[in-house]
N, C-alpha and C positions, 0 to 999 in steps of 0.2 A: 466560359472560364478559360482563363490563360495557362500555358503549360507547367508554370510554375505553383500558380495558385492548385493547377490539379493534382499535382505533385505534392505538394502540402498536404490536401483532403486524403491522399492515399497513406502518405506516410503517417499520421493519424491512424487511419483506419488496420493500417498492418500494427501499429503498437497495439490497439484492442483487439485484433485478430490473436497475439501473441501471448496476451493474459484468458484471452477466452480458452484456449486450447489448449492452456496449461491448467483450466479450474479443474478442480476433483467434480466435480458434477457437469464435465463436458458430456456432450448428446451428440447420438448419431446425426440430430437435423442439425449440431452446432458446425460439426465438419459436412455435412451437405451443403450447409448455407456459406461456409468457407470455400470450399469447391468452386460456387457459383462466384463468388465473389472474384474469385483467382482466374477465372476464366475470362471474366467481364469486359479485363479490361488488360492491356501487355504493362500499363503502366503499375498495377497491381502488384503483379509477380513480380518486380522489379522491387518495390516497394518492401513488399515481404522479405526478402532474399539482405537485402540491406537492413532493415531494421535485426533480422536474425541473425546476419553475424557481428552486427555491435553487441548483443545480447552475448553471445558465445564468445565474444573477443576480449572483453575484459575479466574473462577467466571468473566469471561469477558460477557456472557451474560446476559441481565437482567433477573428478577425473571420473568416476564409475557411475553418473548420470550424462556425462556426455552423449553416450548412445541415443537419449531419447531426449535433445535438445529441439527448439521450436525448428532448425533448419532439417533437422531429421524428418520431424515430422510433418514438414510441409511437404518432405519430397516424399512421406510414404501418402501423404492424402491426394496428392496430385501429381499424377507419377504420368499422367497425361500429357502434361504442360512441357514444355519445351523451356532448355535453358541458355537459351538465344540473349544475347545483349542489346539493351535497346537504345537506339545511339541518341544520343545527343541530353542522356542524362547521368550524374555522377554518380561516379563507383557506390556511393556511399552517403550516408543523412547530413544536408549541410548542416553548418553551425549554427545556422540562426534556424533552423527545424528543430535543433533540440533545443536553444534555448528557447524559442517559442513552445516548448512542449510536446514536440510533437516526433522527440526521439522514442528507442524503444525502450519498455519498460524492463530497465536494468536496477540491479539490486549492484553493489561495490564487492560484496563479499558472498560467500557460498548460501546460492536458494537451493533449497529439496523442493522439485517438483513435487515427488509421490506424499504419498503418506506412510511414516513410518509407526511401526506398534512398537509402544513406549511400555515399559515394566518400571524400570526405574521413577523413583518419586522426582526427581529434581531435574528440569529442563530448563536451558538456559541459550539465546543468542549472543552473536556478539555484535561491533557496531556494522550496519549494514549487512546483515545477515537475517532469513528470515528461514525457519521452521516448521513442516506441519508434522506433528504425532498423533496418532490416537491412544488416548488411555483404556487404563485394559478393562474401563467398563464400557467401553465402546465410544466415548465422547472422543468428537474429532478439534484439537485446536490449534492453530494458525497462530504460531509465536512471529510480532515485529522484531525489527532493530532491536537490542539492547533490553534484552526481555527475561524476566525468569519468574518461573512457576514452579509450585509445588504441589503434586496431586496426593492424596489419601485418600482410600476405601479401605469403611467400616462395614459391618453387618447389618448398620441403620442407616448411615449416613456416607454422602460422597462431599468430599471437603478439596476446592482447590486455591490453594493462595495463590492470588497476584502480586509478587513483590516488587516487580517495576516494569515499567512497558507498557504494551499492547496484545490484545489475545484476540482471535475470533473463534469463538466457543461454540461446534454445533450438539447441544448435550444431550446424551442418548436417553432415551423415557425409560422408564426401570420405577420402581417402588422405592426403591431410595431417593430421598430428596438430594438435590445437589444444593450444598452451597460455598457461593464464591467470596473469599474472605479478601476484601481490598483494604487490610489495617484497619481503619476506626469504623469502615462498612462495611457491608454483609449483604449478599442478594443469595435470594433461596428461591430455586423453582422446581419442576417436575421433568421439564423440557423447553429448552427453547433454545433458541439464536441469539448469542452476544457478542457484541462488539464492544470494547470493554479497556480501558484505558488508565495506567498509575503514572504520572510523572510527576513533577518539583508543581506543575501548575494548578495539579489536582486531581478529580477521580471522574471518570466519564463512563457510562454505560449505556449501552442502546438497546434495544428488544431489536434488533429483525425480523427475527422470528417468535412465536411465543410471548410469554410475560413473566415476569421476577417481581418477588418482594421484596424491598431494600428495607434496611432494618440500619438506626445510627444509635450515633454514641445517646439521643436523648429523642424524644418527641416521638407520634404514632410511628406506623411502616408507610411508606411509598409502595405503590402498585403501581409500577410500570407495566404499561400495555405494547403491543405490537405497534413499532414503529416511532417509536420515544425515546427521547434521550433525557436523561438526566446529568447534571455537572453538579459536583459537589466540592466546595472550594474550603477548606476550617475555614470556620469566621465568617462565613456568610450564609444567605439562606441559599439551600436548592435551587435550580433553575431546571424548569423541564418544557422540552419543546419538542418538535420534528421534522427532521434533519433529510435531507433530500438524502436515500439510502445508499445511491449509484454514489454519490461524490464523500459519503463518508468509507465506504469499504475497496475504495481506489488504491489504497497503500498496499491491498494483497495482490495486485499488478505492478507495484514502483511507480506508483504518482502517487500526488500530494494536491487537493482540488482545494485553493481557496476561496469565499464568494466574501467580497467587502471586509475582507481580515486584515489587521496592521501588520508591518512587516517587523515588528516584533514577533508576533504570533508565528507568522509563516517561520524566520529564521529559529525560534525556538523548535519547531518542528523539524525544519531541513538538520539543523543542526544534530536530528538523534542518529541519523544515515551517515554519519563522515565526520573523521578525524580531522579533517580542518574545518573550522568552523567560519559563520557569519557571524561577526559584531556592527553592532550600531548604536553609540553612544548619543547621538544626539533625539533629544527627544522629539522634534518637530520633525525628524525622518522615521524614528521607530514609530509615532503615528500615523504615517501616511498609507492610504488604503488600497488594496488592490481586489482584481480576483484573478484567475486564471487555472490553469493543470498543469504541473512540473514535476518531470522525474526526478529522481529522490538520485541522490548518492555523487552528483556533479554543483555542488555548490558556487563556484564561477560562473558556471551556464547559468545557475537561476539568477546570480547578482548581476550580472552584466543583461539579462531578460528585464529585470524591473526597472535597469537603466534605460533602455527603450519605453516605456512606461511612463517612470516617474522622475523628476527632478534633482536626479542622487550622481553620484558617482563611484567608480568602483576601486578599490585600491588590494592590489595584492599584498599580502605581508606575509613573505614566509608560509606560515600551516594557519594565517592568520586573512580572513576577507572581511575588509573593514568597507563598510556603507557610509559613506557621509552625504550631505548634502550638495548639490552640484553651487560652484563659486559663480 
């Protein structure tokens, strides 16, 4: 492997190193096995050190989590390592690293590492901003982009609306049933893992963990099992399948994992992370298919990434990134 291509593989490897280390169910073997990693190799720590201050440089954490930022804590887990420069590579993640994907996983606007306890009923993101609270019955949830929730607890019942967005729901077991209100749907369960979706294109929910009853505006319930997805579109029938789980709950790292999706889909997506948007008027481009992983919140880097790809071109306009087809 050539130095660049190892360079690639590592720069990779420090974005998952950086969402691992910020999961709320990080393990002692997860910082041993990062340890080993850091140590392995000088092109590594190099790797990390870089990816951690693009992460810390565009001011996506807040002033009073800076403290326990990924460069922090790299240097409390490996206090070993030496911070020697390694010559003959750049200060920092080229350009076509991140448009390949292979930048770190940055959000545009304020991530809360921790978890905060949530009293209040009404939580809300804004665009590029993601949230984790726990509610005061113990459930943990992971608010996306552009997200708002409303929780209630009753003496019989836990009630949370999904009003728009994205949640990842870990819900605490208790005697009270929980159920999640997505407007014309309803999922009720005891316990489980959801990952759990409201936008313009419709309603999406996964089991991870656990299983839910969906309950609609007409016809029996759905039983969702561990590891299912369901999409619920008005107007059409249900679709239930199962969904590789690592490339659907990538968004609570800052990627976006497509496999064979049009770049409609994708730009709908990119598009809930950032004020400037992707358009793509023509239809013989909004169909064309990709796949790949791309950080969220740099919408040039992923148009000008599919331009490597596919047959298009990129045009800047203002607050405005227009896709056409290449002349």
């Amino acid at each position: 492997m050539d130095f660049r291509s190892k360079l690639g593989t590592a720069n990779r490897q420090a974005a998952d190193w950086l969402a691992r280390l910020h999961a709320d169910d990080r393990t002692a073997q997860d910082e041993d096995a990062f340890r080993s990693w850091l140590k392995s190799d000088q092109v590594h720590e190099h790797a990390f050190d870089s990816a951690s201050s693009i992460w810390t440089a565009v001011g996506g954490l807040r002033d009073e989590l800076r403290s326990t930022s990924p460069l922090d804590e790299r240097q409390s887990l490996a206090t070993e390592e030496t911070d020697e420069e390694i010559p003959g590579t750049p200060s920092g993640m080229s350009r076509r690293a991140v448009m390949a994907g292979g930048g770190a996983l940055v959000i545009t606007a304020g991530v809360s590492f921790g978890w905060q306890t949530a009293y209040a009923g009404v939580f809300t993101t804004n665009v590029g901003e993601q949230r984790r609270v726990v509610l005061d019955d113990g459930t943990r949830a992971m608010l996306d982009t552009s997200t708002r929730i409303r929780f209630r607890a009753k003496s019989d019942i836990r009630l949370l609306s999904l009003e728009s967005g994205r949640i990842d729901l870990d819900i605490a077991a208790e005697k009270r049933p929980f159920v999640l209100d997505m407007g014309n749907r309803q999922a009720t369960t005891a316990s489980a893992r959801l990952d759990v979706s409201r936008t313009d294109g419709g309603l999406q929910l996964t089991a991870i963990n656990g299983s839910a009853r969906i309950d609609g505006p007409s016809g029996r319930p759905v039983s969702l099992t561990m590891g299912s997805r369901i999409a619920m579109i008005e107007g059409r029938e249900d679709q239930l399948d199962h969904p590789e789980l690592e490339d659907l709950i990538a968004w609570q790292g800052g990627r976006l994992v497509f496999r064979d999706d049009t770049i409609a889909q994708a730009i709908a997506e990119m598009n809930r992370y950032s004020y400037r948007t992707l358009v793509v008027t023509d239809p013989k481009v909004a169909t064309m298919r990709f796949s790949g992983a791309y950080r969220v919140g740099d919408p040039e880097a992923f148009a000008h990434s599919l331009g490597v790809l596919l047959p298009i071109r990129v045009i800047n306009d203002g607050d405005m990134i227009r896709i056409i087809a290449a002349s």
